[in-house]
VEXROGU-187697 format. One record per residue (C-alpha): residue number from 1; residue in three letters; x, y, z. Coordinates in nm, 3 decimals, always signed. Last residue first. Example, Ala and Ser with C-alpha at 12.3 -4.5 7.8 and 13.67 -1.06 7.14 Angstrom:
# VEXROGU-187697
@nr = 2; rest = ser; c1 = +1.367; c2 = -0.106; c3 = +0.714;
@nr = 1; rest = ala; c1 = +1.230; c2 = -0.450; c3 = +0.780;
//
This chain:
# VEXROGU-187697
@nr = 240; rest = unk; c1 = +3.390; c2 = +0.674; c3 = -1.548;
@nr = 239; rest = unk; c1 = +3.596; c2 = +0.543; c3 = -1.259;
@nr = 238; rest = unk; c1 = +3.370; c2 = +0.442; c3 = -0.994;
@nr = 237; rest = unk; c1 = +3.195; c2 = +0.620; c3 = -0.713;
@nr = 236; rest = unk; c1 = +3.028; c2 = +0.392; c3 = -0.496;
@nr = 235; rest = unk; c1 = +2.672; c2 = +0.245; c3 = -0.512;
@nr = 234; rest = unk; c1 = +2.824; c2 = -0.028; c3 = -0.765;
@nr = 233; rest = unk; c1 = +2.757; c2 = +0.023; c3 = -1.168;
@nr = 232; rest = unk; c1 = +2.596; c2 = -0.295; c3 = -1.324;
@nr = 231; rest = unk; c1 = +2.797; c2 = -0.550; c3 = -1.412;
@nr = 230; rest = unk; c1 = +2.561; c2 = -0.816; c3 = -1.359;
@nr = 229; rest = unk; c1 = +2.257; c2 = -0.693; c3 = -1.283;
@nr = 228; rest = unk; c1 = +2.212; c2 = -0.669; c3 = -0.920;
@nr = 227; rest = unk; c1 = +1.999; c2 = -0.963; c3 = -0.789;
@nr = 226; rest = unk; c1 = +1.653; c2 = -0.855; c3 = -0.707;
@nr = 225; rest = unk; c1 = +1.450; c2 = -1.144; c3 = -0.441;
@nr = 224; rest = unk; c1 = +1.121; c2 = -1.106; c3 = -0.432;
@nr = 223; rest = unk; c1 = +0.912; c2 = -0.873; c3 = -0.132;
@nr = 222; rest = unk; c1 = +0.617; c2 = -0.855; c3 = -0.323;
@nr = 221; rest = unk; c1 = +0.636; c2 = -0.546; c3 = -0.385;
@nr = 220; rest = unk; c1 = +1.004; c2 = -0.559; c3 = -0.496;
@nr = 219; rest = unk; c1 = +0.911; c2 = -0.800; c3 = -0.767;
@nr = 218; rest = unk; c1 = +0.591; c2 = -0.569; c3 = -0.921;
@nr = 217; rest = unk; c1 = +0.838; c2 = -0.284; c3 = -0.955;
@nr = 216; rest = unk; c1 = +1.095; c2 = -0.554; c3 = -1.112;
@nr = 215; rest = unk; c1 = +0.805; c2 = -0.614; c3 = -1.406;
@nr = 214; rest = unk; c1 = +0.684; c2 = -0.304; c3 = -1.422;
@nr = 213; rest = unk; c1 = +1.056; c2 = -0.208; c3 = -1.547;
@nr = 212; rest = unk; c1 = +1.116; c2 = -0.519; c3 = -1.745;
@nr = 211; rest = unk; c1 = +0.795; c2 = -0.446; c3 = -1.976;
@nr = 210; rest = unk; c1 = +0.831; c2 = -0.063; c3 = -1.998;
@nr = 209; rest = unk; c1 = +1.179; c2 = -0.179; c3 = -2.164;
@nr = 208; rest = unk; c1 = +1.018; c2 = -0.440; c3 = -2.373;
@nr = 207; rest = unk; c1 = +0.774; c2 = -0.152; c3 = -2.464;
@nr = 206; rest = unk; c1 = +1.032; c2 = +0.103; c3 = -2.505;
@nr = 205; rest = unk; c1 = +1.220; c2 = -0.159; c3 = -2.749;
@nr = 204; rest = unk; c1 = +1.532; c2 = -0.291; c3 = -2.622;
@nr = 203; rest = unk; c1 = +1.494; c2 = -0.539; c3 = -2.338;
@nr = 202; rest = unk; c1 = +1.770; c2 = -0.801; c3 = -2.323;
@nr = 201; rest = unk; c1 = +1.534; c2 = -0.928; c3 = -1.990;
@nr = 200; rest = unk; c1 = +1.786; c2 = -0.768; c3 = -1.720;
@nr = 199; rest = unk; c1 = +1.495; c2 = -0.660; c3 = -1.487;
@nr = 198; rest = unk; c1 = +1.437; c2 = -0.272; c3 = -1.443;
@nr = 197; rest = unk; c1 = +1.618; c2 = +0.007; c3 = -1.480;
@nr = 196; rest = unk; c1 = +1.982; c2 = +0.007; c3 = -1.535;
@nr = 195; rest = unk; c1 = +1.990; c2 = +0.114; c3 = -1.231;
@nr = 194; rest = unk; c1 = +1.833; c2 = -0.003; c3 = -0.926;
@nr = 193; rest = unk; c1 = +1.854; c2 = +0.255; c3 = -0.670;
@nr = 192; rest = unk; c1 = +1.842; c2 = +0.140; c3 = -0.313;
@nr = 191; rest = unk; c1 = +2.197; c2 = +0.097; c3 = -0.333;
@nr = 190; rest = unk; c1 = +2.244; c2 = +0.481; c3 = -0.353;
@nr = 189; rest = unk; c1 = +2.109; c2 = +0.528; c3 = +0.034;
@nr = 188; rest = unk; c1 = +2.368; c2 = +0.226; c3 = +0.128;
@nr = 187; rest = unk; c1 = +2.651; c2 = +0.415; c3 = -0.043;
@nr = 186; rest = unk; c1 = +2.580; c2 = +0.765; c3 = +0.136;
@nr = 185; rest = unk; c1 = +2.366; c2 = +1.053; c3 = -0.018;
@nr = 184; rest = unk; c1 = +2.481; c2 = +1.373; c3 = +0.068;
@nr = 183; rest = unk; c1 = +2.413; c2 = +1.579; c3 = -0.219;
@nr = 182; rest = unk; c1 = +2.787; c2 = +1.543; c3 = -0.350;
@nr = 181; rest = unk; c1 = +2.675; c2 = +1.155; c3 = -0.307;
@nr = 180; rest = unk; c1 = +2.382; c2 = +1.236; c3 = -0.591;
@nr = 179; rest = unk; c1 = +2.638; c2 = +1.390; c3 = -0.791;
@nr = 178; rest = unk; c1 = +2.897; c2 = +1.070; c3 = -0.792;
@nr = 177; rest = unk; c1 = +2.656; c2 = +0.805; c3 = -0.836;
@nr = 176; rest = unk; c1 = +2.482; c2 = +1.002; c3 = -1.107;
@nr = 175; rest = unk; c1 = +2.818; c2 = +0.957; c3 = -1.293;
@nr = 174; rest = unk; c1 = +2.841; c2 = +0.655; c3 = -1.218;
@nr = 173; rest = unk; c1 = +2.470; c2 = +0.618; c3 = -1.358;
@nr = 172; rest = unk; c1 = +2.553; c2 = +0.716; c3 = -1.664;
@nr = 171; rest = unk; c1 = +2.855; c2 = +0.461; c3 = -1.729;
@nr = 170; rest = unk; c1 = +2.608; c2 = +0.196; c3 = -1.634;
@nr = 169; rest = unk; c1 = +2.325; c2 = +0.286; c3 = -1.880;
@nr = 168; rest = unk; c1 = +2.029; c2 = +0.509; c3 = -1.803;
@nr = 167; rest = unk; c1 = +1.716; c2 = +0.460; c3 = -1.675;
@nr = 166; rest = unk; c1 = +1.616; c2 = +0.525; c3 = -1.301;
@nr = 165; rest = unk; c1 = +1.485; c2 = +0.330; c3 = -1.051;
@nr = 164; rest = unk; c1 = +1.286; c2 = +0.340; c3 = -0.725;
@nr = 163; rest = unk; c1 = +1.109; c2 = +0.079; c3 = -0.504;
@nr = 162; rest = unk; c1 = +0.918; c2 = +0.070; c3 = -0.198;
@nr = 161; rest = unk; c1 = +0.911; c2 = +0.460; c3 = -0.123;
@nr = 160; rest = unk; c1 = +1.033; c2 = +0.547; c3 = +0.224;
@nr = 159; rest = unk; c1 = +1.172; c2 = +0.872; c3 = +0.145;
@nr = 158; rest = unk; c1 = +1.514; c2 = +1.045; c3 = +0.165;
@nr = 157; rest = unk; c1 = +1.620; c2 = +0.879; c3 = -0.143;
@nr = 156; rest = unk; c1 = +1.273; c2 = +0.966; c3 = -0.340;
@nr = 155; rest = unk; c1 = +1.399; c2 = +1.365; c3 = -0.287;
@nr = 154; rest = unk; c1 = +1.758; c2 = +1.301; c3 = -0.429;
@nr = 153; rest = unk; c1 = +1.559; c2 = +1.097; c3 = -0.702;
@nr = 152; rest = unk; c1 = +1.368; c2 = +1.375; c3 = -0.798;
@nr = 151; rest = unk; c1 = +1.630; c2 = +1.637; c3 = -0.781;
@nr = 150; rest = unk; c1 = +1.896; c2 = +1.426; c3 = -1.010;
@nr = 149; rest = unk; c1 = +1.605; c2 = +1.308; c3 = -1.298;
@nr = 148; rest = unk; c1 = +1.498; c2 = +1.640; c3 = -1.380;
@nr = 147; rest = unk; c1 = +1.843; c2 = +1.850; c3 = -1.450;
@nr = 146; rest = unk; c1 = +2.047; c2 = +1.487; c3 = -1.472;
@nr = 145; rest = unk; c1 = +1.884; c2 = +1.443; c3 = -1.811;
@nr = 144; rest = unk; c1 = +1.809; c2 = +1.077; c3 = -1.895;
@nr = 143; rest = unk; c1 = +1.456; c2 = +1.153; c3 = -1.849;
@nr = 142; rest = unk; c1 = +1.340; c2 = +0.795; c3 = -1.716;
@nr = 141; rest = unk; c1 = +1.331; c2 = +0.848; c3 = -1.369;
@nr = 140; rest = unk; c1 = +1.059; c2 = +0.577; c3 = -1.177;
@nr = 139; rest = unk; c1 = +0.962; c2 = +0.614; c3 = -0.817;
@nr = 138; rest = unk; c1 = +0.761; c2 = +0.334; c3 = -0.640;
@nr = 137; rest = unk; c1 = +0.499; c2 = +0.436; c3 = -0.395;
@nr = 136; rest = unk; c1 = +0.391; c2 = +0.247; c3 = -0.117;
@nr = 135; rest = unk; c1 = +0.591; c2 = +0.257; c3 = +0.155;
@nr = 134; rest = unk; c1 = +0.553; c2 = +0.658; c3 = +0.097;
@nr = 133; rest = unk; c1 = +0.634; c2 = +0.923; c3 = -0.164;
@nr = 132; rest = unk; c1 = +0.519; c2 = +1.259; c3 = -0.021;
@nr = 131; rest = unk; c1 = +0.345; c2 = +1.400; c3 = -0.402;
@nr = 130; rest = unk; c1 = +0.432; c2 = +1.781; c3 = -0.281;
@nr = 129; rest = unk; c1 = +0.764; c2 = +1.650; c3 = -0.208;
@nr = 128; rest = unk; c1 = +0.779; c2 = +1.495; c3 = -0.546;
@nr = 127; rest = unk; c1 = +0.655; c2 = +1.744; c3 = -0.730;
@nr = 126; rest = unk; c1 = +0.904; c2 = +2.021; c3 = -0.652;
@nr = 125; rest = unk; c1 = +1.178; c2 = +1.761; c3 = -0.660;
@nr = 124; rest = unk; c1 = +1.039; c2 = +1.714; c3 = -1.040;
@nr = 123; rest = unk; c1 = +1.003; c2 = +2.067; c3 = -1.155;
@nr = 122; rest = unk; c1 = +0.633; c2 = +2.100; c3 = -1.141;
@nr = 121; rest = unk; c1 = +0.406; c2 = +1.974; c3 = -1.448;
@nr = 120; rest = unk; c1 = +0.215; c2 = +1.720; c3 = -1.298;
@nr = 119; rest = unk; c1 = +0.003; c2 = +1.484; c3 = -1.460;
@nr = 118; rest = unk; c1 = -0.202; c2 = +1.262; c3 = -1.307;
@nr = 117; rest = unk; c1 = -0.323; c2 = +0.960; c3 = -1.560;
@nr = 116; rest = unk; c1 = -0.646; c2 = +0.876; c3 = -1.798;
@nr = 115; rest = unk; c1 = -0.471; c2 = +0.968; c3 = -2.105;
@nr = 114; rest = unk; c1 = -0.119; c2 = +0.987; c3 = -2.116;
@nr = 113; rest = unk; c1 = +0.008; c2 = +1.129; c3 = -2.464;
@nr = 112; rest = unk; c1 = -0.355; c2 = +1.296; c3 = -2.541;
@nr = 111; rest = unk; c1 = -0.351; c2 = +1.399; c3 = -2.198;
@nr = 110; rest = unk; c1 = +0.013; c2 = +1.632; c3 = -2.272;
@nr = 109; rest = unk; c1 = +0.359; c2 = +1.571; c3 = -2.074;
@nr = 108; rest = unk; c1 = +0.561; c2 = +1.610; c3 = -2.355;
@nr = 107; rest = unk; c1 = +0.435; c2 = +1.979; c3 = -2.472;
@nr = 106; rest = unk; c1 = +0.444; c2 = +2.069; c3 = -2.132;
@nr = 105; rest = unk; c1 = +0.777; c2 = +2.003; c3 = -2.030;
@nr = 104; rest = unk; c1 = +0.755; c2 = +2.008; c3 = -1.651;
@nr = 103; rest = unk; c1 = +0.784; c2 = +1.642; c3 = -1.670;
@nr = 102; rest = unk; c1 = +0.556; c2 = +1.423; c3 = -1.389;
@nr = 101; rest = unk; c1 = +0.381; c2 = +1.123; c3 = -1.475;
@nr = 100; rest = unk; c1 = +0.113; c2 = +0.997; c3 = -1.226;
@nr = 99; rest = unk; c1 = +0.032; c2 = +0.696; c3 = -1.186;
@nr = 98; rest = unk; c1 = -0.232; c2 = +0.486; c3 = -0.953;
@nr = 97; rest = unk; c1 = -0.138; c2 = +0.104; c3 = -0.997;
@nr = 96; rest = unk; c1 = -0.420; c2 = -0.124; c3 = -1.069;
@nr = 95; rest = unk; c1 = -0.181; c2 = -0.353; c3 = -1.323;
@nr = 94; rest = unk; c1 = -0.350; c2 = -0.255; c3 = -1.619;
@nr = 93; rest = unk; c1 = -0.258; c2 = +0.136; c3 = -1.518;
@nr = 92; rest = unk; c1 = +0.102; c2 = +0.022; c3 = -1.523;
@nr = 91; rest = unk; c1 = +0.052; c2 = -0.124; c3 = -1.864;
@nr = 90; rest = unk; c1 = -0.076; c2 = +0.216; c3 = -1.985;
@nr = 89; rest = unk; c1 = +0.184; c2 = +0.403; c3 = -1.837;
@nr = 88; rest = unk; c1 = +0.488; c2 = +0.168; c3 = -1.915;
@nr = 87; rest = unk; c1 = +0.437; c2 = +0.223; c3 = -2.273;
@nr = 86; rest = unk; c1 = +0.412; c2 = +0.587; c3 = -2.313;
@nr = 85; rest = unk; c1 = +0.682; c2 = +0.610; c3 = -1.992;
@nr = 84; rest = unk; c1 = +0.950; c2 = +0.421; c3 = -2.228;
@nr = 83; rest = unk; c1 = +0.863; c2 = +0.706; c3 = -2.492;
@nr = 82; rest = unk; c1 = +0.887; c2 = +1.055; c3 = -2.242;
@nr = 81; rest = unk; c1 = +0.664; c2 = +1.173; c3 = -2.052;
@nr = 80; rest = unk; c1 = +0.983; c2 = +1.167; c3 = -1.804;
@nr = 79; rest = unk; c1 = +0.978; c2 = +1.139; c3 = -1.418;
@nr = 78; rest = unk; c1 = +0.721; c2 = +0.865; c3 = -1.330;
@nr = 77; rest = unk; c1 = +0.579; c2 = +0.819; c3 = -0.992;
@nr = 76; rest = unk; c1 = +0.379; c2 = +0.471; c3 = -0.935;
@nr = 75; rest = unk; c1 = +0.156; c2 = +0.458; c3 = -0.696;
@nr = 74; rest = unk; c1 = -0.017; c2 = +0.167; c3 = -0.436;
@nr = 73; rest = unk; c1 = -0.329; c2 = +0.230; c3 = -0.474;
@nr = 72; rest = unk; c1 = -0.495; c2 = +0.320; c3 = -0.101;
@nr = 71; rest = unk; c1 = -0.515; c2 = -0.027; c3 = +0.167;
@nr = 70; rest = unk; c1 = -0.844; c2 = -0.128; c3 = +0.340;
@nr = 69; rest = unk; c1 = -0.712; c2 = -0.423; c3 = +0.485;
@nr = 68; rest = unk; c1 = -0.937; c2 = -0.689; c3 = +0.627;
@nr = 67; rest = unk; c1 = -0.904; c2 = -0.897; c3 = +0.946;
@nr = 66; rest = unk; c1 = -1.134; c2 = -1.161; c3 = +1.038;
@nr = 65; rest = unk; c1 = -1.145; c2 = -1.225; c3 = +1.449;
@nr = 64; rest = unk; c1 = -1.203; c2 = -1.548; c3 = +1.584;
@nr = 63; rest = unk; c1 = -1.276; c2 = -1.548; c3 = +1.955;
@nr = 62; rest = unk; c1 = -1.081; c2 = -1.841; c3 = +2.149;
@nr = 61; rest = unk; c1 = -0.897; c2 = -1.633; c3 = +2.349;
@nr = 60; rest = unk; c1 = -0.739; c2 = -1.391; c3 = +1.981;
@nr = 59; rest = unk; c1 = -0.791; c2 = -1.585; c3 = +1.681;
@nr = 58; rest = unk; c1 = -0.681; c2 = -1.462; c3 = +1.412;
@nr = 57; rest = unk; c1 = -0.888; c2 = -1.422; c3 = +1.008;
@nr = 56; rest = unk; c1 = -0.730; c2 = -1.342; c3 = +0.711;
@nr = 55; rest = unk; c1 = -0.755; c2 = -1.038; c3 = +0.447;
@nr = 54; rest = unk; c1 = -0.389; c2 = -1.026; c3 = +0.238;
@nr = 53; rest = unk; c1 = -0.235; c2 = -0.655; c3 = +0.114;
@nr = 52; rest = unk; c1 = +0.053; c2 = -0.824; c3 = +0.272;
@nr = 51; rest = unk; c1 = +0.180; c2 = -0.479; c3 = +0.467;
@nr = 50; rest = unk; c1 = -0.184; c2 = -0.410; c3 = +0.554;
@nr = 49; rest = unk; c1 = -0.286; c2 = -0.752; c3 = +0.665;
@nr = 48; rest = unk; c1 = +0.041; c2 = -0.782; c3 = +0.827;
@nr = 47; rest = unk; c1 = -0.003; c2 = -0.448; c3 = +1.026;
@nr = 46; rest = unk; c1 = -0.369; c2 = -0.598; c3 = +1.125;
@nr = 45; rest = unk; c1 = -0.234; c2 = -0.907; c3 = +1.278;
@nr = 44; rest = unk; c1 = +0.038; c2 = -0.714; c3 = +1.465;
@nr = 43; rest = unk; c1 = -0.233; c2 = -0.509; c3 = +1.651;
@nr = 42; rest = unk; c1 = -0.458; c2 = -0.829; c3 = +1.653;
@nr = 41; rest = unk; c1 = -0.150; c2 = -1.024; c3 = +1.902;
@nr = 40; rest = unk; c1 = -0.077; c2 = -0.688; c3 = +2.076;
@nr = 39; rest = unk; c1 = -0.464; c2 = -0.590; c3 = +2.203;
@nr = 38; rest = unk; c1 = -0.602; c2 = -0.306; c3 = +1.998;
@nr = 37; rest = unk; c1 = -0.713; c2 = +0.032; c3 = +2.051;
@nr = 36; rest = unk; c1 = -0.860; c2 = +0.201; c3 = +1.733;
@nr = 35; rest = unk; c1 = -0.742; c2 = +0.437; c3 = +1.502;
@nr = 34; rest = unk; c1 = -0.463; c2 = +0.171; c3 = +1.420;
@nr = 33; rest = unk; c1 = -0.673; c2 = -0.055; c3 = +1.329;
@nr = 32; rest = unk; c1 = -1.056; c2 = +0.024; c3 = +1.295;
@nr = 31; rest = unk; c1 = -1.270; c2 = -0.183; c3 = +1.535;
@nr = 30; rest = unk; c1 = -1.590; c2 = -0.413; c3 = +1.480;
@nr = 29; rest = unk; c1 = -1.823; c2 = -0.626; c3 = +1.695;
@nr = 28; rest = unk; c1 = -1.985; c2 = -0.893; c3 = +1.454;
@nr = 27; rest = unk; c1 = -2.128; c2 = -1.101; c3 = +1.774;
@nr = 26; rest = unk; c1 = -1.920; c2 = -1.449; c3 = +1.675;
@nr = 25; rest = unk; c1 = -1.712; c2 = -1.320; c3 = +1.382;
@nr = 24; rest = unk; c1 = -1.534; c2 = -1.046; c3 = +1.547;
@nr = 23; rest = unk; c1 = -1.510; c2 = -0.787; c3 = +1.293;
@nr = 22; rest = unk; c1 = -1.146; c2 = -0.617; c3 = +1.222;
@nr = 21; rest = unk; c1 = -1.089; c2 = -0.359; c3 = +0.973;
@nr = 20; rest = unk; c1 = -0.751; c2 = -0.224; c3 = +0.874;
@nr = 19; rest = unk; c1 = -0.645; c2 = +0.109; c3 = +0.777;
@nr = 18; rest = unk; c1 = -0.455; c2 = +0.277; c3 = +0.490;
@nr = 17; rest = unk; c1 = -0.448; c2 = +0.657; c3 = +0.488;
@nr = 16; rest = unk; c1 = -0.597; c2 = +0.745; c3 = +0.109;
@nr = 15; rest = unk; c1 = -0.769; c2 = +1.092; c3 = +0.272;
@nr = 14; rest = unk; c1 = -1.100; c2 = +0.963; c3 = +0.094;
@nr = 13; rest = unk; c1 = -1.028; c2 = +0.583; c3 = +0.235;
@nr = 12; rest = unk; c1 = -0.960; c2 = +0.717; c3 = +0.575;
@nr = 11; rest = unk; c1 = -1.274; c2 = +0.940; c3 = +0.613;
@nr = 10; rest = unk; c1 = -1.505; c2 = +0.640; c3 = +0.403;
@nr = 9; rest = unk; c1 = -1.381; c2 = +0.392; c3 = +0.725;
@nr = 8; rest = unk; c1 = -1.451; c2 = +0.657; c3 = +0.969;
@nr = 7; rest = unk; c1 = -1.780; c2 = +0.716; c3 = +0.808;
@nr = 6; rest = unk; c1 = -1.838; c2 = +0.359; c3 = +0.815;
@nr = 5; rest = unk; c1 = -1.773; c2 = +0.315; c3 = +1.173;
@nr = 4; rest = unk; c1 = -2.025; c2 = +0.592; c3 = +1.258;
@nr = 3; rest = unk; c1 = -2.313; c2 = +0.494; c3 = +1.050;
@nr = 2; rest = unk; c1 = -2.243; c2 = +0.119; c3 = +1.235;
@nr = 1; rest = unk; c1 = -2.137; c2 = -0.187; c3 = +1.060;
//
């Protein structure tokens, strides 16, 4: 690898913008997708490698190619220090996720309750936009108060984010149906939310509840399949 490659390479990892490199294997030429030109057939092997998280090689006129993804953390926003997020922090942290926890409650939001993690104490859409939630950021609102956990998801709704849920039983999140349409959100924006939070495990401690949560984030990265819980409220308005 050349001095100049590499700093390219340490530029993109220090600004967290994920980037592929490719090495051809029989003279150890190099290029840094997408900064770098690329025929179509490596192009679309190197946005695979990124979107899989998956190093590989392709063979582009009988030259093999090895393709490796130099993706950020994916991140997990929480909204609420509250108990469920002193579980799910720590196990979310096991998993290699980068958290941060925002609450603009400082005497919840304290290190000594989430050591090691961001915290950000900025009223949550404030937060959020300042945070950018992309393809690979999962949003989590666990606050049950519609004052924080409204204006961050209205913000995750009109981003990209991977995954985003918010706790709160079925008759709550009617209601949250209905306010977060008053902000404009249409049925197949609301879908996207999965509420009750996380998988339908009978879950009732904050660590069994932490547990189903991480569990479905983990499920929608890797593209499984999330039936609706049965029951659960429908991304229309119902009768509350």
């Amino acid at each position: 690898m050349t001095p100049a490659l590499l700093a390219r390479l340490q530029e993109a990892q220090a600004a967290k913008r994920p980037v592929a490199l490719l090495t051809r294997l029989p003279d150890g030429e190099q290029r840094l997708w997408p900064e770098d030109d690329l025929p179509a057939p490596l192009a679309e092997a190197a946005d695979a490698a990124l979107r899989d998280d998956e190093a590989g090689a392709v063979v582009l006129d009988g030259e093999k190619w090895f393709v490796h993804p130099h993706n950020p953390p994916v991140r997990l926003i929480v909204v609420g220090a509250v108990h469920v997020a002193q579980a799910l922090v720590p196990m979310a942290v096991l998993l290699g996720l980068a958290v941060t926890v925002v609450d603009p409650r400082r005497a919840f939001a304290t290190p000594d309750r989430f050591p090691g993690v961001s915290l950000s104490f900025d009223w949550p859409d404030e937060a959020l936009a300042a945070l950018a939630p992309d393809a690979r950021s999962a949003v989590v609102t666990l606050t049950h108060d519609p004052k924080l956990d409204d204006p961050a998801l209205d913000v995750a709704l009109r981003s990209p984010c991977f995954y985003i849920g918010a706790l709160g039983s079925r008759r709550t999140h009617a209601k949250r149906v209905a306010r977060l349409q008053e902000l404009g959100h249409g049925d197949g924006a609301i879908a996207r939310i999965r509420a009750p939070v996380g998988l339908d495990i009978a879950a009732v401690t904050a660590p069994e509840i932490a547990l189903s949560v991480l569990a479905e984030v983990v499920a929608a990265r890797r593209g499984a399949a999330l039936a609706r819980r049965a029951g659960a409220a429908a991304p229309v308005t119902e009768a509350v």
